[in-house]
C-alpha positions as CSV (number, residue, x, y, z in Angstrom):
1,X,0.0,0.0,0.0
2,X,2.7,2.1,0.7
3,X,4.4,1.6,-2.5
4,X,1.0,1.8,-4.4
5,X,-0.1,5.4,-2.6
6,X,3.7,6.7,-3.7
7,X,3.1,5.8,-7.2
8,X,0.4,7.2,-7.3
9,X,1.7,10.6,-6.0
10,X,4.6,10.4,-8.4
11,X,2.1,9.7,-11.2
12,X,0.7,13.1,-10.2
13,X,4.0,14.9,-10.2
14,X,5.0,13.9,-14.1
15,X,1.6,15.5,-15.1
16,X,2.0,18.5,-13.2
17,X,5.0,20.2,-14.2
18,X,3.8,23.7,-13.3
19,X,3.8,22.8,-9.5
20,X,7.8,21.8,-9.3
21,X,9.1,24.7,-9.1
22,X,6.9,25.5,-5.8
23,X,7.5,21.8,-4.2
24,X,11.2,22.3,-4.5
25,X,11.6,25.1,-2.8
26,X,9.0,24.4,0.0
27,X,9.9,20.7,0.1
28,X,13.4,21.0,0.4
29,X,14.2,24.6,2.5
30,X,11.2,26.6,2.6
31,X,8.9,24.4,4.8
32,X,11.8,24.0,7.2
33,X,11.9,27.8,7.7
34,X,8.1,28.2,7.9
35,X,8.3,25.9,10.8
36,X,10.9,27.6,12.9
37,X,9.2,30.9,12.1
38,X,5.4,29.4,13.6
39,X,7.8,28.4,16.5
40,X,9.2,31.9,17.0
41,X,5.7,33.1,16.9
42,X,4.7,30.9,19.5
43,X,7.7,32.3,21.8
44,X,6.5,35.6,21.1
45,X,2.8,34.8,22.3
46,X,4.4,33.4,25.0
47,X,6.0,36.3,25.9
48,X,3.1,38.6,26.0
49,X,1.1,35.7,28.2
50,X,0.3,36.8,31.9
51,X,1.9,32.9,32.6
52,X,4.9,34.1,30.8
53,X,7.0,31.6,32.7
54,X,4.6,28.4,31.9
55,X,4.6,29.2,28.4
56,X,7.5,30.6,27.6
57,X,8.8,27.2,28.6
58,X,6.1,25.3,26.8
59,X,8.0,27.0,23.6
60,X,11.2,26.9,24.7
61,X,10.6,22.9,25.2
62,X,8.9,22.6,21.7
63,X,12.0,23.7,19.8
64,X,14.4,21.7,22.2
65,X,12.1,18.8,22.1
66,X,12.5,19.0,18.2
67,X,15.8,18.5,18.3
68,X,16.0,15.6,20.8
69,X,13.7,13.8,18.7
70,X,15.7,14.5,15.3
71,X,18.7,13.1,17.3
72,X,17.0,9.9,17.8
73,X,15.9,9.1,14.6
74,X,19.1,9.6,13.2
75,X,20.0,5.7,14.4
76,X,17.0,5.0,13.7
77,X,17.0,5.3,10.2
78,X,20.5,3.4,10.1
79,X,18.8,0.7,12.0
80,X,15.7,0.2,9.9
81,X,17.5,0.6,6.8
82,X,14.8,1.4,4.6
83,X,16.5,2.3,0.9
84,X,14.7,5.7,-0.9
85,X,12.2,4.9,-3.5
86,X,14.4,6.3,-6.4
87,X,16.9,4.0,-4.7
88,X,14.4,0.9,-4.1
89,X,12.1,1.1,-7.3
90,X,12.7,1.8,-11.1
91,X,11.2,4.7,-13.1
92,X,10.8,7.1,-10.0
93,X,10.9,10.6,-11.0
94,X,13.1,12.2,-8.8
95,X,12.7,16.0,-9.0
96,X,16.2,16.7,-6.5
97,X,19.1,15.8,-6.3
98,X,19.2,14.0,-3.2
99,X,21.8,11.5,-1.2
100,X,21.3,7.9,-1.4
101,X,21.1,7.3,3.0
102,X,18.1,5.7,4.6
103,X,15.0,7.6,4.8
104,X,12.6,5.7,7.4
105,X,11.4,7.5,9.4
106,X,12.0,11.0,7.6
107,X,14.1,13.7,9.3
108,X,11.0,16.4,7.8
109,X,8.4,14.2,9.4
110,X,10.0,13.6,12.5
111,X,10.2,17.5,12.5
112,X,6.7,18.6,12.0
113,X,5.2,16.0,14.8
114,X,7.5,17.4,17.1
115,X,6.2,21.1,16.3
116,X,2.4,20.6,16.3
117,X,2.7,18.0,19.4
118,X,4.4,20.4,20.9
119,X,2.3,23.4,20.4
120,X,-0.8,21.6,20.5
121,X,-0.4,20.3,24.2
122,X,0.6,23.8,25.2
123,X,-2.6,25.0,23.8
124,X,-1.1,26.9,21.3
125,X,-3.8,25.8,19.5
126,X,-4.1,28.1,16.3
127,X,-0.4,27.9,15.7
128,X,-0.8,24.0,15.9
129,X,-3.4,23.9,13.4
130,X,-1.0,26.2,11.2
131,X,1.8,24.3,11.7
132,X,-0.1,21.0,10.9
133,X,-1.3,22.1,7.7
134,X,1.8,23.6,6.4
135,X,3.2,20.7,7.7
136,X,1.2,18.5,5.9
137,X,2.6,20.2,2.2
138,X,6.2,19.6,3.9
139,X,5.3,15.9,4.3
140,X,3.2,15.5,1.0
141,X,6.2,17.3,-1.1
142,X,8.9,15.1,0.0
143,X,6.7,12.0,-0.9
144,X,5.8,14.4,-4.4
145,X,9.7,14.9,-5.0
146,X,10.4,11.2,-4.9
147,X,12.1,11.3,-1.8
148,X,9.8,9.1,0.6
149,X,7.3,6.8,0.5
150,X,4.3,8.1,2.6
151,X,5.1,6.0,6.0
152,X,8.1,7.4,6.2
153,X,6.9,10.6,6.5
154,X,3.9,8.9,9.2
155,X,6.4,6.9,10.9
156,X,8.9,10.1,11.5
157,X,5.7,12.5,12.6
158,X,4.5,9.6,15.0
159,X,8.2,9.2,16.7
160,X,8.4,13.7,16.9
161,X,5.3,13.9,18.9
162,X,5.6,10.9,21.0
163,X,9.4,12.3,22.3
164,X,7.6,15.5,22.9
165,X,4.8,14.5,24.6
166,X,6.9,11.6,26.2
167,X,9.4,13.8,27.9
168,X,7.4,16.6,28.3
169,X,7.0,16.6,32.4
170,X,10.6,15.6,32.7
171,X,12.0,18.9,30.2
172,X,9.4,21.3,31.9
173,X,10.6,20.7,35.5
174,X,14.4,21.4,34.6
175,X,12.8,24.7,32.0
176,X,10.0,26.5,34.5
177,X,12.6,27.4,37.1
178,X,15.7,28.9,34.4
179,X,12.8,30.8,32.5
180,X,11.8,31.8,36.1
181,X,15.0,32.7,37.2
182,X,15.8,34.3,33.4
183,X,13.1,36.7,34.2
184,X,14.4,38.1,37.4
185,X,17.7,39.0,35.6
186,X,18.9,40.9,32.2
187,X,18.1,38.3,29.7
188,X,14.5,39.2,31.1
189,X,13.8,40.3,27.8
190,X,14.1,37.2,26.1
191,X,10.8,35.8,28.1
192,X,8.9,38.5,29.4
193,X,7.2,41.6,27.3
194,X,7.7,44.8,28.4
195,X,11.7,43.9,30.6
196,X,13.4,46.4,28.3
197,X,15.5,48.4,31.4
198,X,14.2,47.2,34.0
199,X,14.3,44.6,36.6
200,X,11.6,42.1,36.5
201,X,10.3,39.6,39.3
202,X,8.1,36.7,39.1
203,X,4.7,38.0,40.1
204,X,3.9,35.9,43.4
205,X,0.3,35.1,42.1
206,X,2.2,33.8,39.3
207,X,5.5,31.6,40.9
208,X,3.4,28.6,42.2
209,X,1.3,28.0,38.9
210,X,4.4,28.3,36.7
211,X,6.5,26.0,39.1
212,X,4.3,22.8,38.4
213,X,4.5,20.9,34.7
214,X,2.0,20.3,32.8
């Protein structure tokens, strides 16, 4: 089935020439930086957020998480050892130039599960829907480029949100008290709205709701 649905993607991306130019840039680059931009927008929600603390670390975490979890699929896809499908099948039209290593589960999958898990269960919940469907034309453009068959893609957006969501609790209890502490010092401006020149404090009201994970 998975070779089938691929075929049948790659079918659609010899008869529609006018849409490569677009899938190469997004697929390749462009829907890596569109992610990291909805994250920086999520930090600077955070910031303005009367929990500042809780959700600046919430963001914080969502980036970090992302790159814990593209850490451990890199093994991963040595381990599985899943060939490409312009490696694995004839008469694949391969729009990029691309390297011949294992691609299950994909690095660009793994990536936007982490993102929308991670934004999702911090009820950033516009920005996850964003992030999901822009992710979503990341994940359907590799498989269009010839890149990766479909579970790929499923298999490395399933491993990103389950190490976010996983390790979650553990990454919040070590974040809550540095953004705490980050806000009651000069860097205060990197988490709090409004710390240019002056010297914030955690608002009492404020210290035992941000202190628990969630």
């Amino acid at each position: 089935m998975d070779t089938r649905l691929f075929r049948d993607i790659n079918n659609l991306a010899r008869h529609t020439a006018w849409l490569h130019g677009f899938m190469r840039a997004y697929a390749v680059d462009g829907g890596i930086f569109v992610m990291i931009a909805i994250l920086v927008a999520a930090w600077l929600l955070a910031r303005r957020d009367p929990d500042w603390v809780h959700k600046v670390s919430i963001a914080v975490w969502t980036g970090a998480g992302t790159l814990v979890a593209l850490a451990v699929n890199q093994p991963l896809t040595h381990l599985f050892g899943r060939e490409r499908p312009f490696v694995a099948l004839p008469h694949v039209d391969q729009l990029v130039q691309h390297g011949k290593d294992f691609g299950f589960p994909s690095d660009h999958g793994t990536l936007v599960g982490a993102i929308v898990a991670g934004l999702w269960i911090g009820r950033f919940r516009i920005l996850a829907i964003v992030a999901a469907v822009f992710g979503l034309v990341l994940m359907f453009g590799r498989v269009y480029l010839g890149l990766h068959y479909p579970g790929d893609l499923v298999a490395g957006a399933a491993l990103g949100s389950l190490i976010v969501i996983v390790l979650r609790p553990l990454a919040m209890r070590l974040l809550v008290p540095v953004v705490a502490w980050t806000g009651r010092g000069v860097l205060a401006p990197v988490v709090r709205k409004g710390a240019w020149g002056v010297r914030p404090t955690v608002p009492e009201a404020q210290g035992p709701q941000s202190a628990r994970p969630a």
